[in-house]
N, C-alpha and C positions, 0 to 999 in steps of 0.2 A: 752383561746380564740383562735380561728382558723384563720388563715391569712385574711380569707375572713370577717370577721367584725372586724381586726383589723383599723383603721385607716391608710387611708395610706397615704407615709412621701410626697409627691408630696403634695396631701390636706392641712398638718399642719403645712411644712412651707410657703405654698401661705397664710394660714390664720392668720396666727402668724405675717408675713409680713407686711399685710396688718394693723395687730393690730397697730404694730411698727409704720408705717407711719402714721395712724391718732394720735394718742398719742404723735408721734414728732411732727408732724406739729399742733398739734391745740396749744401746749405748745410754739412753735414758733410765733404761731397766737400771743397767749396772751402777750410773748414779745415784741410783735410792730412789726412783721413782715408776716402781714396775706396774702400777694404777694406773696410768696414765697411757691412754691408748689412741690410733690413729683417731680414732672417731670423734675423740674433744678435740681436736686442732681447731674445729671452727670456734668453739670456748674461746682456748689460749690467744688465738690471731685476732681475734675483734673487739676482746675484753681494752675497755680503757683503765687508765691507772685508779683511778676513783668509782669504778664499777659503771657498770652499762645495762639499761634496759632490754628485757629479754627481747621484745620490739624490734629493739637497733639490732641487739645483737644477729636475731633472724634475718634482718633486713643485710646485715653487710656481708653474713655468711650466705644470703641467697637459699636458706631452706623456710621452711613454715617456723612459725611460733611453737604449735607443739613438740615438731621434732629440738627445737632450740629447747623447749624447757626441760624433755627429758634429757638431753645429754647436760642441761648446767645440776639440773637433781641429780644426774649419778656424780659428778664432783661433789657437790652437796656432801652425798652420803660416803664419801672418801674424804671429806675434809681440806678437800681443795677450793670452794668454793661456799662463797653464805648468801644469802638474800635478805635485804637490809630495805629499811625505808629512805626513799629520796628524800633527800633533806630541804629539797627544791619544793617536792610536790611529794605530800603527806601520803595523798592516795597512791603514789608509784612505789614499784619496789625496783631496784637497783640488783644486780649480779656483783659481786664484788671476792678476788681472790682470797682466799688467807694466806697468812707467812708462807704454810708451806706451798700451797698456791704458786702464790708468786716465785717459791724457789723451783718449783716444778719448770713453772714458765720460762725461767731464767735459762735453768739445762737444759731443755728443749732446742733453745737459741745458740745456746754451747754447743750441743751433740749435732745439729746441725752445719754449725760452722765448721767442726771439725771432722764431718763427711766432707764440706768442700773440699775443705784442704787434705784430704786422702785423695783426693779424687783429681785436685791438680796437681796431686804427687805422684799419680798413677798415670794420669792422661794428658796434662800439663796445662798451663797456666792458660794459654793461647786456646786451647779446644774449651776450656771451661768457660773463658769469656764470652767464646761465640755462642756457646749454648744457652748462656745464660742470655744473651741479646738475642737470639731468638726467640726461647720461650717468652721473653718481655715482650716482643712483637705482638708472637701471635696473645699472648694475654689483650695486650692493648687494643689488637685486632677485632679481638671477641667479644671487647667491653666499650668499642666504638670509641678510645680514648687516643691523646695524641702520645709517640713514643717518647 
């Protein structure tokens, strides 16, 4: 097959992504957490257990503070998320889950795991590995880090 109707990898991992995210989140729907949309993933992935400044939190998801505050205000307003005073520093305010929060988070972590494992049921243990050591790479690649 010649380069030019090869498929190319920019196409198949935007579409594969995208599989990923309906497939997590509708298994999350089905959990009891149908609120809960691709767009807070930077929330849920950078939040620490004791809550984290909207600051960090922008800084480790790599978008601006504003867009960081409006997606921790709409958890807010579903009741997945509170802003609280730093108990460190009076003047800071803290991002911090609630219960149900946290159980959002939890099956998140679930509904994903359990794509894995459909997926090295479907394509096998050995193909999931490598992809997965792949995209580590090129993450690592991308963020100038060692694998």
């Amino acid at each position: 097959m010649s380069d030019v109707l090869k498929p190319r990898i920019g196409r198949l991992l935007s579409q594969s992504y995208g599989l990923w995210q309906r497939l997590t989140y509708a298994d999350l729907a089905d959990r009891g957490f149908p609120e809960v949309r691709p767009s807070h993933s930077p929330v849920f992935r950078h939040i620490d257990e004791g809550g984290t400044r909207i600051v960090d939190l922008a800084e480790r998801a790599r978008i601006t503070k504003q867009s960081m505050t409006y997606l921790v205000r709409q958890l807010e307003h579903k009741g997945l998320a509170e802003i609280r005073e730093d108990p460190a520093d009076g003047r800071a305010r803290l991002v911090a889950l609630t219960d149900r929060g946290q159980a959002a988070s939890q099956a998140l972590v679930e509904s994903s795991l359990a794509l894995e494992t459909r997926f090295a049921s479907e394509f096998g243990n050995a193909k999931l590995e490598s992809l997965r050591i792949l995209l580590a790479d090129l993450h690592c690649w991308n963020f100038g880090e060692e694998g």
